[in-house]
C-alpha positions as CSV (number, residue, x, y, z in Angstrom):
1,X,-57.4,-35.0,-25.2
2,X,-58.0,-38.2,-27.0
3,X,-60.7,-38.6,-29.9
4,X,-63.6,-39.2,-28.4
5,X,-62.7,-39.8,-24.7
6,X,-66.1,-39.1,-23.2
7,X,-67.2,-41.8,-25.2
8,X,-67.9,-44.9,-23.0
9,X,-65.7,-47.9,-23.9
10,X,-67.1,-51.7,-23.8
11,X,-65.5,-55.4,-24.7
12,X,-67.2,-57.5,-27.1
13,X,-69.5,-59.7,-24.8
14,X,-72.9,-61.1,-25.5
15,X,-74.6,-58.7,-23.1
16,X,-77.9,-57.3,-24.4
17,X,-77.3,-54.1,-22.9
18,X,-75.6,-51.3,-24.3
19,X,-73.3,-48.6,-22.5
20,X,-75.6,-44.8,-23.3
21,X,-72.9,-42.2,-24.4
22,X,-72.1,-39.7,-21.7
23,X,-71.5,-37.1,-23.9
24,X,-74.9,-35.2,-25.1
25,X,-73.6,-35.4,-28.8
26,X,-73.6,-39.2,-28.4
27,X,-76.8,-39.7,-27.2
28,X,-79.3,-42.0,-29.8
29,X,-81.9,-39.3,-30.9
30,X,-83.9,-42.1,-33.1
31,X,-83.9,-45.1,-34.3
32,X,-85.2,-46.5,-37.9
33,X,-88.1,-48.9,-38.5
34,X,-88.0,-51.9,-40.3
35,X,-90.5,-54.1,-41.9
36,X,-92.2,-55.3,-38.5
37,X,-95.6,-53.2,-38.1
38,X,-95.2,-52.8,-34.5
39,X,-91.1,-51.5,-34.5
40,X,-89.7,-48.5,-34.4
41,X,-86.3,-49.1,-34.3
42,X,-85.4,-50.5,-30.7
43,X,-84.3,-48.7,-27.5
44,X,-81.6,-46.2,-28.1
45,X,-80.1,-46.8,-25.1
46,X,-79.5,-50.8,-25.9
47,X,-78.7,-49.6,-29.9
48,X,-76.1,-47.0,-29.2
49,X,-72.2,-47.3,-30.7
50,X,-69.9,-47.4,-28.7
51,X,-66.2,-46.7,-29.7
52,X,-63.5,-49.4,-28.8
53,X,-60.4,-48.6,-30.9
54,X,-59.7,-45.3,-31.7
55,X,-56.7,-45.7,-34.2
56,X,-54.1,-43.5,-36.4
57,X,-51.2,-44.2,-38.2
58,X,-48.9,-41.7,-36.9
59,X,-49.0,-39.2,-34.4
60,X,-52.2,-37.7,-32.8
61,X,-54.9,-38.0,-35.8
62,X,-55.8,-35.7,-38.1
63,X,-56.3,-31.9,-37.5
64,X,-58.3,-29.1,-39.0
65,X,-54.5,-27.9,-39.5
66,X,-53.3,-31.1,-41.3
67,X,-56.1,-31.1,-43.6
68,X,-56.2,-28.0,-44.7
69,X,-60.0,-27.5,-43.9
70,X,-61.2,-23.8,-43.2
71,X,-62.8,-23.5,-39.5
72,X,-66.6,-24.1,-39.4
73,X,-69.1,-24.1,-37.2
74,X,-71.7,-26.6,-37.6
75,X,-74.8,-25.1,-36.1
76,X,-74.8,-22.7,-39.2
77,X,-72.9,-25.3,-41.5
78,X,-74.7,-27.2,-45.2
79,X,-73.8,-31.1,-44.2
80,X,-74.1,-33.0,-47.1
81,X,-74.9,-37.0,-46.8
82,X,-74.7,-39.3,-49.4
83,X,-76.3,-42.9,-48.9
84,X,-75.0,-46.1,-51.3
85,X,-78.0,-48.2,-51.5
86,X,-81.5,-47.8,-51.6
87,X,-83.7,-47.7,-48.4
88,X,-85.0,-51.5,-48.8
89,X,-82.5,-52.8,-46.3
90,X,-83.2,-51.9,-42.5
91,X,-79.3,-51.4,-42.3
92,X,-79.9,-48.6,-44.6
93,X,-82.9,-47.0,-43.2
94,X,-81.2,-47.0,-39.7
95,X,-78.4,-45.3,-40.8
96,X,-80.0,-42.6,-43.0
97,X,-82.2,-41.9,-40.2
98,X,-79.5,-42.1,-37.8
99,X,-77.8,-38.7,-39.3
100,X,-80.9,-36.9,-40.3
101,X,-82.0,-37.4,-36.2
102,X,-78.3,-36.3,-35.2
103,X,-78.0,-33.5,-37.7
104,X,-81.3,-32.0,-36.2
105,X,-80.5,-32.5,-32.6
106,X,-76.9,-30.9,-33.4
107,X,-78.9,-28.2,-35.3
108,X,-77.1,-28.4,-38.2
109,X,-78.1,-25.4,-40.6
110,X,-78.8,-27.9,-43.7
111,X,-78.6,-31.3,-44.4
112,X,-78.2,-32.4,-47.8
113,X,-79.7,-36.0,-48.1
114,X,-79.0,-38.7,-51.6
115,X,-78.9,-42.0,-52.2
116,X,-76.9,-43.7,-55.2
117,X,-79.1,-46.6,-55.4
118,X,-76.1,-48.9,-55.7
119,X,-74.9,-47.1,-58.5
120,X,-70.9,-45.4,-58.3
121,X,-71.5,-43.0,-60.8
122,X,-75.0,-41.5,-59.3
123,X,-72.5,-41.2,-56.1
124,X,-70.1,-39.5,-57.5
125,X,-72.4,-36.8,-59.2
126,X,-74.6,-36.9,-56.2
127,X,-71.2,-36.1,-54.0
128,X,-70.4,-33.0,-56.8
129,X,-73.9,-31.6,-56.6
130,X,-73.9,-32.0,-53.0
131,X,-70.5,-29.8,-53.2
132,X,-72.3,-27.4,-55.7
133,X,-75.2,-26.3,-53.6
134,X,-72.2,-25.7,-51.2
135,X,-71.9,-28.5,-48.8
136,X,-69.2,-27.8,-46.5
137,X,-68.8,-31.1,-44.4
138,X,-69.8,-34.3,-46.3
139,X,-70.6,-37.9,-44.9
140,X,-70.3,-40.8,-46.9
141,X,-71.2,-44.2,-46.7
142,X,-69.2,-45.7,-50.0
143,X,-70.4,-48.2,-52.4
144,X,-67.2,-49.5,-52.6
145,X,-63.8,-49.4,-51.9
146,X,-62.8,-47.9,-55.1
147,X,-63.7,-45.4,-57.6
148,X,-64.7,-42.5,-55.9
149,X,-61.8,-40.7,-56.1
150,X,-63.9,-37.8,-58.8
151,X,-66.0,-37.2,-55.9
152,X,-63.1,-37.1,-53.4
153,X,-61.2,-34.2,-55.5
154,X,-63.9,-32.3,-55.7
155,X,-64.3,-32.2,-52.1
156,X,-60.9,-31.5,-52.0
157,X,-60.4,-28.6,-54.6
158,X,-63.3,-27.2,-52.5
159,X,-61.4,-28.0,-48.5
160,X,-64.7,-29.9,-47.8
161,X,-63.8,-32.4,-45.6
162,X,-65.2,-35.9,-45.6
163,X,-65.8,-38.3,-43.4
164,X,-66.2,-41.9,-44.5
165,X,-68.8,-44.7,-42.7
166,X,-69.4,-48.3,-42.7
167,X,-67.4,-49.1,-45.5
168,X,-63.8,-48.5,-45.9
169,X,-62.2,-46.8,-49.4
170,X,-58.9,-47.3,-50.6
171,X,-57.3,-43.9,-50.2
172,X,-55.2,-41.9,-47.9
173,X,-56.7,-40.5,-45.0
174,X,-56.4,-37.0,-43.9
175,X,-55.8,-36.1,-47.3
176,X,-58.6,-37.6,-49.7
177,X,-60.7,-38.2,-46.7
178,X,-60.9,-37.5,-43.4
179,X,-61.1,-40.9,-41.2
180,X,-63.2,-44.0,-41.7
181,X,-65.9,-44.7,-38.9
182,X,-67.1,-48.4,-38.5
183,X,-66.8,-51.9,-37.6
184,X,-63.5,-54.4,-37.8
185,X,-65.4,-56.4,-40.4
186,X,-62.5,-59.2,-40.4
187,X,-63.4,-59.6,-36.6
188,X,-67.4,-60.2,-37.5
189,X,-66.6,-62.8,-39.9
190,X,-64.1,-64.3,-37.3
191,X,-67.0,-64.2,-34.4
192,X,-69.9,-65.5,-37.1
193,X,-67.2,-68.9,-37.4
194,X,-67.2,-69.3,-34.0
195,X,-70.8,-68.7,-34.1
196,X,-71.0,-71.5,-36.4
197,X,-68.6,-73.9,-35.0
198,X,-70.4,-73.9,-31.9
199,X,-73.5,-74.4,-34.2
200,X,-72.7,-77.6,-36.2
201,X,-69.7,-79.1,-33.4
202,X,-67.5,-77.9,-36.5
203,X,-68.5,-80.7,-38.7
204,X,-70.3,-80.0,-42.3
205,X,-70.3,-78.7,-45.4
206,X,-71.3,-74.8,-45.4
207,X,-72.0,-72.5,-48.0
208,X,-71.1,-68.8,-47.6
209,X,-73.7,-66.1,-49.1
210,X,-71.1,-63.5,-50.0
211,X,-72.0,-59.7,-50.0
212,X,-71.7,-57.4,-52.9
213,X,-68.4,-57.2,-54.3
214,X,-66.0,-54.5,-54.6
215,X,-66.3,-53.3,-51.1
216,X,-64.3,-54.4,-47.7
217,X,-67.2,-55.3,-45.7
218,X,-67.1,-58.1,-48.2
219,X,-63.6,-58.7,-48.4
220,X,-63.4,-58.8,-44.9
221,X,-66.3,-60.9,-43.6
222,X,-65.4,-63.6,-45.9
223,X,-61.4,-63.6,-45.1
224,X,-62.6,-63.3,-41.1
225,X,-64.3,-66.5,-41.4
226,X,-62.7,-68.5,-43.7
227,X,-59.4,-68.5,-42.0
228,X,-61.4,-68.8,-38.3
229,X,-63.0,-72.1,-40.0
230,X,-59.4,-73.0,-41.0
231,X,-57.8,-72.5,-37.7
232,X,-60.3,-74.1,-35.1
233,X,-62.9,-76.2,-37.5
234,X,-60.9,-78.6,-39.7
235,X,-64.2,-80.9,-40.1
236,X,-66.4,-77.4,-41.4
237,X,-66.1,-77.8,-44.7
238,X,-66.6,-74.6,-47.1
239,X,-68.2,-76.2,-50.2
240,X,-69.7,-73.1,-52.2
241,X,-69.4,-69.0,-52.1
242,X,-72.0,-67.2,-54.2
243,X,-72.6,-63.6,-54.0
244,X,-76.6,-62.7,-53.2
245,X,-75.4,-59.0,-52.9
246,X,-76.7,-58.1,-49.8
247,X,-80.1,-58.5,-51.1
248,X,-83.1,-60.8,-49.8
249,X,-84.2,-61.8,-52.9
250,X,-81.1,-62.2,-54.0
251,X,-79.8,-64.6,-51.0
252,X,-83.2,-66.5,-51.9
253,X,-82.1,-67.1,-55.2
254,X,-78.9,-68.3,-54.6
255,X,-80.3,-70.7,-51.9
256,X,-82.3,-72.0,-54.3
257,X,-80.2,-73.1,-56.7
258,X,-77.5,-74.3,-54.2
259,X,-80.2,-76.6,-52.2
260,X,-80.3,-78.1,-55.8
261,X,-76.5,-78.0,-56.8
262,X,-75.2,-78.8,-53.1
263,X,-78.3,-80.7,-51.5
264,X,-75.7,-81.9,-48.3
265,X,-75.0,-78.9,-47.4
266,X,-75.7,-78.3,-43.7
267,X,-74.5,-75.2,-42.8
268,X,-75.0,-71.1,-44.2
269,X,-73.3,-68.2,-43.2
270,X,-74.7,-65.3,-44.8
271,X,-73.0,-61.7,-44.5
272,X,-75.8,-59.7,-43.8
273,X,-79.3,-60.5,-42.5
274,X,-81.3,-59.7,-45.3
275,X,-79.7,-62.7,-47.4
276,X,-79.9,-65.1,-44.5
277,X,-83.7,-64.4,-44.6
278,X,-83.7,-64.8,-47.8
279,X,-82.1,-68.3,-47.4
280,X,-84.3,-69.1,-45.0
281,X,-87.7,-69.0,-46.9
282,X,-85.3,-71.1,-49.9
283,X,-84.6,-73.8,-47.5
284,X,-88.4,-73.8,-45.9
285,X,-89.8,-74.3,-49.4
286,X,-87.3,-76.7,-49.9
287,X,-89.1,-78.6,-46.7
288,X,-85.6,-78.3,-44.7
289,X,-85.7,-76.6,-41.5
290,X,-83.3,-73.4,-41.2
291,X,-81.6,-73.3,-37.6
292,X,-82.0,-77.6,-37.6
293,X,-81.6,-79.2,-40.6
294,X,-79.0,-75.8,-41.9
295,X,-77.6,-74.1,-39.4
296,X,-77.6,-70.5,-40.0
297,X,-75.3,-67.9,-38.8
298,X,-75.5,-63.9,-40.5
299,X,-74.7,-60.6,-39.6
300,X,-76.2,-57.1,-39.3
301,X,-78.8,-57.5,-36.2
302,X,-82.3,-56.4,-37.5
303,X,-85.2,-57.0,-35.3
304,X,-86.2,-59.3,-38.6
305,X,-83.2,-61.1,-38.1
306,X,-82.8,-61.0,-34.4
307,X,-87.1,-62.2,-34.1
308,X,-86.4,-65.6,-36.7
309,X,-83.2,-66.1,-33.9
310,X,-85.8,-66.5,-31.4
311,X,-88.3,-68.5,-33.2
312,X,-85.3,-71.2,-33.9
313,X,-84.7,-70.4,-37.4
314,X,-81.2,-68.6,-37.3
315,X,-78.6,-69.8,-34.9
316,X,-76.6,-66.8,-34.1
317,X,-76.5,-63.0,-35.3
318,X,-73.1,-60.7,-35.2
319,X,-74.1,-57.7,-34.7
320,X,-73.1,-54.7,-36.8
321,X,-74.3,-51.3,-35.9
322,X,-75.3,-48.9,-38.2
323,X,-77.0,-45.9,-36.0
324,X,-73.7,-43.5,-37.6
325,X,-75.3,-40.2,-36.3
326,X,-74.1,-39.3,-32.9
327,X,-70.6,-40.8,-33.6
328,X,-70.7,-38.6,-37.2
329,X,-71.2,-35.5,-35.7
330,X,-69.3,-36.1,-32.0
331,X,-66.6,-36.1,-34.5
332,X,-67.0,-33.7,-36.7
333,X,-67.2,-31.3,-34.0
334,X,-63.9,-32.4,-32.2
335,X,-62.2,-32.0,-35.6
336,X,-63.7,-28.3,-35.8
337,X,-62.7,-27.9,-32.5
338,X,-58.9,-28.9,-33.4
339,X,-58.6,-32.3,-31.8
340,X,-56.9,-35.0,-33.7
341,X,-59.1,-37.4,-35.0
342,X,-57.5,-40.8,-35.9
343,X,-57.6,-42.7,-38.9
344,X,-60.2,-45.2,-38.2
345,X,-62.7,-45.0,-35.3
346,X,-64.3,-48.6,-34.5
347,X,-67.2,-49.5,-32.9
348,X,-68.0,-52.6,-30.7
349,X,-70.6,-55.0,-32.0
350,X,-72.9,-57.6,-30.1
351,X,-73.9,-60.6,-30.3
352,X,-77.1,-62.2,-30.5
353,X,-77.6,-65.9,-29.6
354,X,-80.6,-68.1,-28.8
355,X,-80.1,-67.0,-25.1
356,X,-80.2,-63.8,-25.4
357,X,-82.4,-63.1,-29.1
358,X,-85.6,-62.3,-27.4
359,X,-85.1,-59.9,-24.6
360,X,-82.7,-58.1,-27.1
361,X,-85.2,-57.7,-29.6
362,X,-85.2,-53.7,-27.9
363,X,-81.5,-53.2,-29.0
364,X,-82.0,-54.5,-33.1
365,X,-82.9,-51.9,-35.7
């Protein structure tokens, strides 16, 4: 059987609903909060991934077999997670919740929880003492692409298999890891341009708030828009990229000093939410008015995010998901049942628009 069949399958559409997972392992069990008092994370049933391109690179995926993994069941299995960033990001707090909800409901012996705090070399010694108090499956969400590879042979030398999220590595899968679970960033940054071509008519100057670097959510946002502003918006002029690390503050900062450096610019597209926030209370203080006078166009999809879309002050929001948990574990458990699992899994993402931002406030995290 194919990964993941009983997972339902969507398009990309603007449609605030989202399918629910037939399959009992795929169902939502929780959602994370974010800095609005009165949220607790949004309906499950509009926040759940869905799969649309199960991939490999030869043959049927990879098997407990190929691997070289020792059977397991998970039930009375230590599952070690290790976060990349600290919980100040809603992104982050969904996801970590995400696999603490989905280990429970799966009832996972153990679950093994740390967060690197943006740091490779905490992750790395978090990953080896996750391994010493004898983690047997590991999920990772990398800090970047590279540089993990002391935390991969450990796992190795010890046949733990792991199983990357929401940010690719550069390694071989089914041998330093397992498969890579996420979104087609290139395709976000493709869908923000057209988010922001619509936004502006494809004339003006925009500046691009690039995401930490090191990493291929990066990479990949900013290559997916550049060349969609290329192709289709000749008149969209990219006039500055500065990296605000995924970080309001950070995204406010940079603002800042571009409103000063750049004062015609008319156009942001940030590559997560929290810097388009940030930009948002620059350009206010700045007495400009985001989603008029700067169009704004981010990614990620927290209710934050998704509520300043409604009240006029973003222009459009590409979604991209980061409830991990069911997907994580639905997995895990088709490997450990000897089913192929290909190389990268990829989720569908909405999109939010003026239309649609405040009855979807339900379905942001």
């Amino acid at each position: 059987m194919n990964l993941l069949s009983t997972l339902p399958r969507r398009s990309r559409t603007l449609s605030v609903a989202c399918a629910v997972a037939a399959s009992a392992a795929l169902a939502l069990s929780g959602c994370a909060k974010s800095e609005t008092a009165d949220n607790a994370g949004g309906d499950s049933g509009q926040g759940a991934q869905t799969v649309q391109t199960p991939t490999a690179s030869a043959g049927s995926g990879c098997t407990l077999t190929t691997y070289g993994a020792p059977k397991l069941d998970l039930k009375n299995a230590i599952v070690g997670f290790s976060q990349s960033e600290k919980e100040a990001n809603p992104f982050r707090i969904a996801e970590t919740r995400s696999i603490k909800d989905e280990a429970a409901k799966v009832g996972v012996k153990k679950l093994l929880t740390t967060n690197a705090q943006s740091q490779l070399s905490k992750q790395i010694s978090d990953i080896q003492d996750m391994l010493a108090q004898g983690a047997q499956f590991l999920i990772v969400a990398p800090l970047n692409s590279d540089g993990l590879e002391p935390a991969f042979q450990a796992a190795a030398a010890k046949k733990v298999p792991v199983l990357t999220i929401d940010r690719k590595v550069n390694a071989a899968a089914c041998k330093d890891y397992l498969a890579f679970l996420g979104s087609d960033f290139v395709e976000q940054g493709k869908r923000a341009a057209d988010a922001m071509v619509e936004a502006t008519g494809g004339k003006g100057k925009v500046a691009i708030l690039l995401g930490s670097s090191g990493n291929s959510v990066t990479t990949d946002r900013t290559k997916g828009f550049v060349d969609q502003v290329k192709a289709t918006a000749p008149g969209l002029e990219i006039v500055a990229q500065q990296t605000g690390e995924f970080a309001r503050d950070k995204g406010q900062q940079v603002m800042e000093q571009l409103i000063q450096s750049k004062p015609d610019i008319t156009a942001v597209y940030a590559e997560n939410d929290e810097m388009a926030l940030g930009a948002v209370t620059a350009l206010k203080a700045a007495g400009k008015a985001p989603g008029k006078d700067v169009k704004v166009v981010s990614i990620d999809g927290t209710r934050n995010a998704v509520q300043a879309l409604a009240n006029g002050e973003l222009n459009a929001v590409i979604e991209s998901n980061p409830r991990f948990g069911p997907l994580a574990f639905a997995t895990a458990q088709k490997f450990y049942a000897g089913e192929g699992i290909p190389e990268d899994v990829i989720i569908s993402d909405r999109s939010y628009d003026p239309a649609n931002a405040k009855e979807s406030l339900g379905g942001a995290y």
